[in-house]
C-alpha positions as CSV (number, residue, x, y, z in Angstrom):
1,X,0.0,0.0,0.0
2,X,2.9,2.3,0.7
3,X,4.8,1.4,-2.4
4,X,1.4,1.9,-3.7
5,X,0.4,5.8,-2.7
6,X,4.1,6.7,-3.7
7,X,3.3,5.6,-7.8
8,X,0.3,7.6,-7.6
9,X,1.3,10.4,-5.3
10,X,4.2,11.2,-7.9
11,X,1.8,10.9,-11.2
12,X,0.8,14.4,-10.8
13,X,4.1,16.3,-10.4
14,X,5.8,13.9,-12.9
15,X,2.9,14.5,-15.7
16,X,3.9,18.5,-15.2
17,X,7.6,17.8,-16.0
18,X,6.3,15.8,-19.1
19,X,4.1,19.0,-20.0
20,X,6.9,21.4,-20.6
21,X,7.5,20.6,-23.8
22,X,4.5,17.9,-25.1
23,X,0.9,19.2,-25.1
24,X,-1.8,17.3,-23.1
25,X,-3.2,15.7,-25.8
26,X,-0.3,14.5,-27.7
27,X,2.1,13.9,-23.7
28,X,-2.2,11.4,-23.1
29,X,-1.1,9.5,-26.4
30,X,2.3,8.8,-25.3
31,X,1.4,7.3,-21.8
32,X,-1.2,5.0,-23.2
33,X,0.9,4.0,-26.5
34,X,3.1,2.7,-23.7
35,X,0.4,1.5,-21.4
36,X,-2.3,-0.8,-24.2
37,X,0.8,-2.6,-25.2
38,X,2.0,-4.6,-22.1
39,X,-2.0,-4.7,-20.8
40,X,-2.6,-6.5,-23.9
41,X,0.3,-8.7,-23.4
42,X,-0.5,-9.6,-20.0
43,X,-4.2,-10.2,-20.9
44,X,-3.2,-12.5,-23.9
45,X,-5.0,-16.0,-23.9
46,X,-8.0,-13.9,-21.9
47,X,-8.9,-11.2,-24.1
48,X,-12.1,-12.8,-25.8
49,X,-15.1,-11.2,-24.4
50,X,-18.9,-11.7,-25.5
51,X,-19.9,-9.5,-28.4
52,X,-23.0,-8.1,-26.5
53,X,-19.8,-6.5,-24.3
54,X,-18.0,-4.8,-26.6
55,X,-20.1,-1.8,-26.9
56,X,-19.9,-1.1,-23.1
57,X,-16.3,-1.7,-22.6
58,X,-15.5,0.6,-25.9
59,X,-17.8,3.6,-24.0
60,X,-15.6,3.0,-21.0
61,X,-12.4,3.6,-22.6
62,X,-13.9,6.6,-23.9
63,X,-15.5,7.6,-20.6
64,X,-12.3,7.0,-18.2
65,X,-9.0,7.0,-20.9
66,X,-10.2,10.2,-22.8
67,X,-12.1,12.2,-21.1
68,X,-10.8,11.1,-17.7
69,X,-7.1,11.5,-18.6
70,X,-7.3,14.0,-21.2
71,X,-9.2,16.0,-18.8
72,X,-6.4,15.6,-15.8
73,X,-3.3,16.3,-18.4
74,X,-5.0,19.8,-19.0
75,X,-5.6,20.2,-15.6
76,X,-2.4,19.4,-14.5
77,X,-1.1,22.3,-17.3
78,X,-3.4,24.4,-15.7
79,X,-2.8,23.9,-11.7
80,X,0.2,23.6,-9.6
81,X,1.5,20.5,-9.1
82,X,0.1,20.5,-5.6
83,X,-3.2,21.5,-6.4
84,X,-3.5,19.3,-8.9
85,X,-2.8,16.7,-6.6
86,X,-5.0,17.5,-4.1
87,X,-8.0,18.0,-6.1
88,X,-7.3,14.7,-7.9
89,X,-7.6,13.1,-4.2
90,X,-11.6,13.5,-4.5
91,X,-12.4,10.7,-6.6
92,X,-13.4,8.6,-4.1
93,X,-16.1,11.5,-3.1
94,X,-17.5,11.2,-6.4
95,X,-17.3,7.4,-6.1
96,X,-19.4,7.1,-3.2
97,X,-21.7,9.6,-5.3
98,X,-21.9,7.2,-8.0
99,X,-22.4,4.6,-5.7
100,X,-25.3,6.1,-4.2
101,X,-26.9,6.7,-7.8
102,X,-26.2,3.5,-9.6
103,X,-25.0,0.7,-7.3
104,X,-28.0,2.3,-4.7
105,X,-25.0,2.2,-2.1
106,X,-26.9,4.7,0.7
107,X,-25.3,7.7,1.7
108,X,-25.1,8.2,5.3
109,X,-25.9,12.0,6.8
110,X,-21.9,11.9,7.9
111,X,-20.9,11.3,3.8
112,X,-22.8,14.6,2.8
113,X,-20.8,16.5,5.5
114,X,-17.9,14.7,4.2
115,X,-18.8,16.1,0.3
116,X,-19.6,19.4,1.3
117,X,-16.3,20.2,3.6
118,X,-14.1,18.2,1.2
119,X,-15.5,20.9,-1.8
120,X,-15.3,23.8,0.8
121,X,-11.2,22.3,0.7
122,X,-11.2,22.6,-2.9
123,X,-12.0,26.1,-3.1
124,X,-9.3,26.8,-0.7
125,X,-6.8,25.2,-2.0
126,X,-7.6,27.3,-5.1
127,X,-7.8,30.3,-4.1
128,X,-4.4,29.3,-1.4
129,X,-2.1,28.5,-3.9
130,X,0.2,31.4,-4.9
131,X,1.2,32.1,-8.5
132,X,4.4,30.0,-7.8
133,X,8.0,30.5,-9.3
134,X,6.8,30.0,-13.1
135,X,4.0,29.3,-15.4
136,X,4.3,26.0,-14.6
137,X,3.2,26.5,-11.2
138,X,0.2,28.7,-11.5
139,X,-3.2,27.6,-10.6
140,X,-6.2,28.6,-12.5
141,X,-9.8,28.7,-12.4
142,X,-10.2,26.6,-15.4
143,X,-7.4,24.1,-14.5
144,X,-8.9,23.5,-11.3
145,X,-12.2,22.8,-13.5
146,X,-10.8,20.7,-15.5
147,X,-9.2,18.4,-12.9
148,X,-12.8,18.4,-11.4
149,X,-13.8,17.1,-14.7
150,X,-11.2,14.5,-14.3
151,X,-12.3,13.1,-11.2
152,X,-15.6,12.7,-11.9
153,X,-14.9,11.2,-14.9
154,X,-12.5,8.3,-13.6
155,X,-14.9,7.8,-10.5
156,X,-18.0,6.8,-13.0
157,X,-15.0,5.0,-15.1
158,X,-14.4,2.9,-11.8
159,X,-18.0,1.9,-10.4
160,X,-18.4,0.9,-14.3
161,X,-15.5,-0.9,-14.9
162,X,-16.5,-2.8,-11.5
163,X,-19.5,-3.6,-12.8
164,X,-17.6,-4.9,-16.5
165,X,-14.7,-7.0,-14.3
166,X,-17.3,-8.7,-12.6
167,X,-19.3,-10.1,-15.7
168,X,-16.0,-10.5,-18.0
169,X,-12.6,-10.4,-16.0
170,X,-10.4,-7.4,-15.2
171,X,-7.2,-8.2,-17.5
172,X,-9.6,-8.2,-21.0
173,X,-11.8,-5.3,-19.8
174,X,-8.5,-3.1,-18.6
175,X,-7.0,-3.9,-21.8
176,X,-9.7,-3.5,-24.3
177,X,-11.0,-0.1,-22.9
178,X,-7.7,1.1,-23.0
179,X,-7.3,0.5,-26.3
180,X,-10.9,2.2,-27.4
181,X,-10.1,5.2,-25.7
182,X,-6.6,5.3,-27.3
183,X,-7.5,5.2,-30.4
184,X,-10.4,7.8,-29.7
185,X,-7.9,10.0,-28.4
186,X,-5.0,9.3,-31.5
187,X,-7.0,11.7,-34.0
188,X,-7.2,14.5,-31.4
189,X,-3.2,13.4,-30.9
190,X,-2.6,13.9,-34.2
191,X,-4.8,17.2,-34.7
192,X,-2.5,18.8,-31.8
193,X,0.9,17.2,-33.1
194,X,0.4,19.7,-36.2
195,X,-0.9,22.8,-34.7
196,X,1.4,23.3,-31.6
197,X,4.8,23.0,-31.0
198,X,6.8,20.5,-29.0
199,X,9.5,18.7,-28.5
200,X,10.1,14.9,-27.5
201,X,12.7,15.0,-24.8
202,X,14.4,12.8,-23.0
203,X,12.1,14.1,-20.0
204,X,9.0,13.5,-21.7
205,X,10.3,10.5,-22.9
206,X,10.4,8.8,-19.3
207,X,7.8,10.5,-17.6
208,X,5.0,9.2,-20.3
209,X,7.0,5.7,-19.4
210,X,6.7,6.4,-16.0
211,X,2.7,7.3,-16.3
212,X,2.3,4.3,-18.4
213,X,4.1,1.3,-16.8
214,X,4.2,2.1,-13.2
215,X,1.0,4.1,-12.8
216,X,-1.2,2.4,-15.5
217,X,-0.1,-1.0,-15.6
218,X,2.1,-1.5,-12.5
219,X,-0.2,0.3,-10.2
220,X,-3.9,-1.5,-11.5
221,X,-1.8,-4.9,-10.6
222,X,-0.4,-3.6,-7.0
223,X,-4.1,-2.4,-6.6
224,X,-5.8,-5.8,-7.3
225,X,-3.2,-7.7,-5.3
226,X,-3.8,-5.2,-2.5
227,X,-7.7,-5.8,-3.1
228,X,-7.1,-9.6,-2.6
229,X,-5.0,-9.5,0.1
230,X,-6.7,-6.8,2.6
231,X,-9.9,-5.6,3.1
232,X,-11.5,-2.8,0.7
233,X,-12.1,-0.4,3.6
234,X,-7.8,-0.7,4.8
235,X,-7.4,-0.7,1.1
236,X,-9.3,2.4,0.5
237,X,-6.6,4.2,2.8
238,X,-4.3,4.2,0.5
239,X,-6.2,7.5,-1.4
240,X,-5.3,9.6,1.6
241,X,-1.3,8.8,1.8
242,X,-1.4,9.7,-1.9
243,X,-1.4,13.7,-1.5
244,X,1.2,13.7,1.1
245,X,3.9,12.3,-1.3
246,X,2.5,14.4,-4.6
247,X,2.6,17.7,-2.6
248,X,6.3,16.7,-0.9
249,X,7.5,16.0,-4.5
250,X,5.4,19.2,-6.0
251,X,7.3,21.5,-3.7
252,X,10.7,20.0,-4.3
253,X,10.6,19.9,-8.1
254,X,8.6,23.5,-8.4
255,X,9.1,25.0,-5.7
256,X,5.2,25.6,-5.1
257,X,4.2,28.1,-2.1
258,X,2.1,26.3,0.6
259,X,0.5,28.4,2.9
260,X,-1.7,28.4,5.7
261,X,-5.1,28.7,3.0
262,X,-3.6,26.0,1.5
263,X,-2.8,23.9,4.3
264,X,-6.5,24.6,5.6
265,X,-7.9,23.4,2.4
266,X,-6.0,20.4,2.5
267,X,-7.5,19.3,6.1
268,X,-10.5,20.0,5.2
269,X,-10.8,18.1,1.9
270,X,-8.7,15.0,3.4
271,X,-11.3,15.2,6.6
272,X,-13.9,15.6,3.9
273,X,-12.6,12.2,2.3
274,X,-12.2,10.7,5.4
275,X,-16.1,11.6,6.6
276,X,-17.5,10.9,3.0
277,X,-15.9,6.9,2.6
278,X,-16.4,6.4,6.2
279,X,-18.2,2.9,7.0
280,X,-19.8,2.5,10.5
281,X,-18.6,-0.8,12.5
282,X,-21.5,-2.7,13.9
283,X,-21.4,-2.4,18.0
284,X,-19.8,-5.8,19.0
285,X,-21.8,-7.6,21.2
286,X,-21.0,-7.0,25.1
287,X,-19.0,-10.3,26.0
288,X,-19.3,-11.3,29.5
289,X,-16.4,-12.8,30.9
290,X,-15.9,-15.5,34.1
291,X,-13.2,-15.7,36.5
């Protein structure tokens, strides 16, 4: 779980080093032209799924690898690498949203609360974060939007896919939406690739590497192992260690300003998160004991 919340505490920072000199689209292209490649290989001898699927698990890709990445890549360009970070950390709000509405999870009083103080932390965190050193570590109004877009996107992506895995298998259904939404994103890729400059580095090189083997690929197996060997609500923790190592690295690499607006922001959308995936324990019965 550790090793775990360090890959995805770093994808944030390390997708703004990739942005200086790819654009979002094109920098999405290259993480997932690394990514589709070894899912497919892993998943081979498992990837036949029934044609009535194929439709579903093609919108997925769509839903979660476009929009939901596309969408984070520009909000990344558009927030420091700290708030990025943080706002990223409410997925699992919108999951338990999403749960409430299509898997009729209920929604304890407690979980609003949680929502409501972890969005109160977004707009802190906003409005907290200073202009930074460059242009690389400014945060905007429409970058924070569009990282919002981002996380609602992958939490639907991730109360659908569970509902995919558990007809057709995760391997086939993580490696053929991955390939539906990169090849719906290839075009726009391509589109970009001729009307905006860049230049493939060595940095971009290994940071869409990075984003593609270790946080894709690596970090979807670590997960399901971790699912398998602990119970969802110790796995779930992991979410919360995640901003602690992005906004460590975030500061280191770009220097970004954290405040006391900030730091406010960031307690109150981590106690949000806390308060909106809580889960009451039933009240043990009271054991008598004898002498």
């Amino acid at each position: 779980m550790l090793l775990l919340a360090i890959v995805w505490g770093l994808s944030i920072p390390i997708t703004k080093l990739g942005l200086e000199t790819i654009p979002p689209l094109m920098f999405t292209a290259m993480r997932f032209l690394v990514a589709v490649p070894l899912l497919l290989i892993l998943s081979a001898g498992q990837l036949r799924v029934p044609r009535q699927a194929i439709p579903s698990i093609m919108a997925l890709g769509v839903m979660g690898i476009t929009l939901g990445n596309v969408a984070q890549t520009f909000g990344v360009q558009g927030t420091s690498a700290s708030v990025g970070t943080i706002v990223s950390a409410t997925i699992p709000i919108f999951i338990v949203i999403f749960a409430a509405m299509r898997l009729k999870q209920s929604v304890a009083r407690r979980h609003w609360v949680g929502l409501l103080a972890a969005f109160g932390g977004i707009a802190l965190v906003a409005v907290g974060s200073g202009s930074g050193v460059d242009d690389l570590s400014k945060t905007t109004v429409a970058g924070v939007a569009w990282m919002l877009v981002s996380a609602v996107a992958i939490a639907f992506y991730y109360i659908w896919s569970a509902e995919l895995t558990d007809k057709y298998g995760t391997l086939p259904v993580a490696a053929w939406n991955a390939l539906a939404g990169l090849v719906a994103i290839l075009p726009l890729a391509g589109w970009e690739m001729a009307n905006a400059p860049y230049q493939i580095t060595a940095q971009a090189l290994w940071t869409a590497v990075y984003l593609g083997v270790m946080v894709t690929v690596a970090g979807l197996l670590l997960w399901l192992h971790i699912l398998r060997a602990v119970p969802a609500r110790i796995a779930a923790s992991v979410q919360y260690l995640q901003p602690v190592f992005g906004i460590a690295a975030a500061s280191f690499l770009f220097g970004d300003r954290l405040g006391l607006t900030f730091a406010a922001g960031v307690i109150l959308i981590l106690g949000g998160l806390a308060l909106a995936v809580s889960n009451k324990r039933p009240v043990p019965e009271e054991v008598v004991t004898h002498e």
